[in-house]
VOFI-360706 format. One line per field, with one value per residue (C-alpha): residue number from 1; residue in three letters; x, y, z negated. Coordinates in nm, 3 decimals. Each point is the difference from the previous one (the first is absolute). Example, Ala and Ser with C-alpha at 12.3 -4.5 7.8 and 13.67 -1.06 7.14 Angstrom:
BEGIN
seq (1/2);
type (ala/ser);
xx (1.230/0.137);
yy (-0.450/0.344);
zz (-0.780/0.066);
//
This chain:
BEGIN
seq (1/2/3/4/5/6/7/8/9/10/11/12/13/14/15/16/17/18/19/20/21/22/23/24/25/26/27/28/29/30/31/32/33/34/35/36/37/38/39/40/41/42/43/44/45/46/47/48/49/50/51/52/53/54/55/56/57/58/59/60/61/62/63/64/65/66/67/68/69/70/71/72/73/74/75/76/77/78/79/80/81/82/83/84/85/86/87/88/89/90/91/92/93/94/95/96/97/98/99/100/101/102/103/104/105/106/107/108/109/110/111/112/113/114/115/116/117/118/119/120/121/122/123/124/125/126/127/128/129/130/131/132/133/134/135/136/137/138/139/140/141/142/143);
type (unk/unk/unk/unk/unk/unk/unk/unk/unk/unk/unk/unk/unk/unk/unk/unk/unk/unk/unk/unk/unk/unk/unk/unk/unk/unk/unk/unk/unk/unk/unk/unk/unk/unk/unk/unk/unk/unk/unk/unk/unk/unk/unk/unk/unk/unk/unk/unk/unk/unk/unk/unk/unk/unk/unk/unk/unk/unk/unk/unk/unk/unk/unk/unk/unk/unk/unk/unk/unk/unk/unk/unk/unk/unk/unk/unk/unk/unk/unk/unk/unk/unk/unk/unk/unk/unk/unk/unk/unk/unk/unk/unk/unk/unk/unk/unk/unk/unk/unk/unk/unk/unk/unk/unk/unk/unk/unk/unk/unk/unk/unk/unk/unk/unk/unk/unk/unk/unk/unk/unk/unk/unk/unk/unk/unk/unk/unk/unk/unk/unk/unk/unk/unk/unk/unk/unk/unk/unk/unk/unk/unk/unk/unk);
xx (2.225/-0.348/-0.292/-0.244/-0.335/-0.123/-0.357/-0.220/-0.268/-0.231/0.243/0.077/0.330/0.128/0.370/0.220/0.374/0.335/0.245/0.303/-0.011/0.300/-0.241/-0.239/0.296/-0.008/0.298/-0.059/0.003/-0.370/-0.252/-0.204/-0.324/-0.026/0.362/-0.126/-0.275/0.210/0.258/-0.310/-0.233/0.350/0.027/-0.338/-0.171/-0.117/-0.380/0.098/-0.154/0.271/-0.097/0.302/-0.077/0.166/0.010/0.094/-0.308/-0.339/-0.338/0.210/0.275/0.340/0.230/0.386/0.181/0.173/0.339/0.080/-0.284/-0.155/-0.343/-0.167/-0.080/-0.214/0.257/0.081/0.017/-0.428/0.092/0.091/-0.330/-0.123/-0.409/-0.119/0.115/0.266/-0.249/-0.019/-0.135/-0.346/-0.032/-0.141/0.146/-0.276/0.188/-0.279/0.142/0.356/0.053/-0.013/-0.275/-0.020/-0.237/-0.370/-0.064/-0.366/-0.274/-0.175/0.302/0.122/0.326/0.114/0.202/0.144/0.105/0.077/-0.208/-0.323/-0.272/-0.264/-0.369/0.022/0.272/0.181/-0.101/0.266/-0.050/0.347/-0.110/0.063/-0.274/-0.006/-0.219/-0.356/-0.011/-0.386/-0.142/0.262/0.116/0.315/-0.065/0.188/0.340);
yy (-0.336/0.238/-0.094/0.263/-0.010/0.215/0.075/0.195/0.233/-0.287/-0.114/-0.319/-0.125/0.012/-0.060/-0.142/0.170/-0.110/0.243/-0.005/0.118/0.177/0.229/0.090/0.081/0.376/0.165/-0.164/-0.358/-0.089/-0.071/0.235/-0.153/0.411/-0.080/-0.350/0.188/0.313/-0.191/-0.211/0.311/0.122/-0.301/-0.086/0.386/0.237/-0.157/-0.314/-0.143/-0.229/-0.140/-0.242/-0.325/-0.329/-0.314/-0.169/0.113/-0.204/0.060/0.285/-0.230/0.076/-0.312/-0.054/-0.316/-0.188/-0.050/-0.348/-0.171/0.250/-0.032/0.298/0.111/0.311/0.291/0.128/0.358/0.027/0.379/-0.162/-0.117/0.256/0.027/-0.376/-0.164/0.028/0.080/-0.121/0.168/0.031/0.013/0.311/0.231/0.171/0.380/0.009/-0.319/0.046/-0.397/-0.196/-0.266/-0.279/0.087/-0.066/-0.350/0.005/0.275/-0.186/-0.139/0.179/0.107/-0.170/0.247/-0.253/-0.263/0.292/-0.186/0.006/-0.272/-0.136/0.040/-0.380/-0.211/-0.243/-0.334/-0.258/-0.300/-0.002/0.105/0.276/0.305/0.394/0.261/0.133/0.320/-0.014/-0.298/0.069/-0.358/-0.219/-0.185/-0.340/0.032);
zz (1.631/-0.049/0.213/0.074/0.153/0.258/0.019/0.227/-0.084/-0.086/-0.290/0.235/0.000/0.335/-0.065/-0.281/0.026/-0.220/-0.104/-0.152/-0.355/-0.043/0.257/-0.342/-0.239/-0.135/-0.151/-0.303/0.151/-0.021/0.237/0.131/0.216/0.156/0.147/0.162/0.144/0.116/0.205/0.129/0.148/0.172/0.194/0.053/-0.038/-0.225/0.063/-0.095/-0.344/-0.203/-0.365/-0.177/-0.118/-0.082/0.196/-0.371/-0.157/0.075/-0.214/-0.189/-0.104/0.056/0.103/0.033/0.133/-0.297/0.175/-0.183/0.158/0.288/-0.153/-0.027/-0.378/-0.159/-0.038/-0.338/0.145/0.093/0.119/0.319/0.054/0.280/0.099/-0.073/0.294/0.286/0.311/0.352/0.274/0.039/-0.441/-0.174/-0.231/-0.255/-0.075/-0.320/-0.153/0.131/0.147/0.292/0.043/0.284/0.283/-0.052/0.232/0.019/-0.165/-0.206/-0.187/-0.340/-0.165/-0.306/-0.162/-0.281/0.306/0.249/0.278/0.164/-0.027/0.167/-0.132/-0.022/-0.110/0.216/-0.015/-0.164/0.226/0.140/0.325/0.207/0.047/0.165/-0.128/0.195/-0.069/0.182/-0.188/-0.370/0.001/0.057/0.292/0.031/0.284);
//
């Protein structure tokens, strides 16, 4: 199956759709992301915003299933690595960069590009315990 994203005019995603992939085949047997997205605006409308990506590919790396022991292993074929990261609802896709990134939990956090997660200003403390970020006084305060 091909998962796309839809997104609305803010570049949210606002829906994650499968598809069958004989559905992107062109004449010549290869897929086509254009077709995905064709059969996808006449179902859901013309209006509609739909960008492919992979729910096997997470911070850019493509994954397949190793069928001897059902772990999941890098793929060989890295092509198949669509946009970063498989998105859920409420993520961001960045049309200058091409990708998907998680959604942004609290402003003063940043992205870590090489991790493909945001962070907290400060780190979180390694006491074993169990803490939730204040975003109004930038600390982990103990749960």
């Amino acid at each position: 199956m091909a998962t796309f994203a839809q997104i609305n005019n803010s570049n949210i995603v606002v829906h994650t759709i499968a598809v069958e992939n004989k559905i992107l085949l062109d004449s010549n047997n290869v897929e086509q992301e254009s077709l995905g997205v064709s059969f996808l605006k006449k179902l859901y409308g013309e209006n509609k915003t739909f960008i492919q990506c992979s729910c096997n590919t997470m911070q850019g790396i493509h994954y397949t299933k190793n069928e001897q022991t059902g772990q999941m292993e890098v793929s060989a074929d890295q092509t198949k690595a669509k946009r970063k990261m498989h998105p859920n609802i409420g993520d961001v896709y960045d049309p200058v960069n091409d990708w998907f990134k998680p959604a942004q939990p609290f402003n003063s956090w940043t992205f870590n590009e090489t991790l493909w997660r945001y962070e907290a200003p400060v780190e979180y403390p390694n006491d074993g315990l169990s803490y939730q970020w204040n975003e109004d006084t930038q600390s982990w305060v103990l749960v």
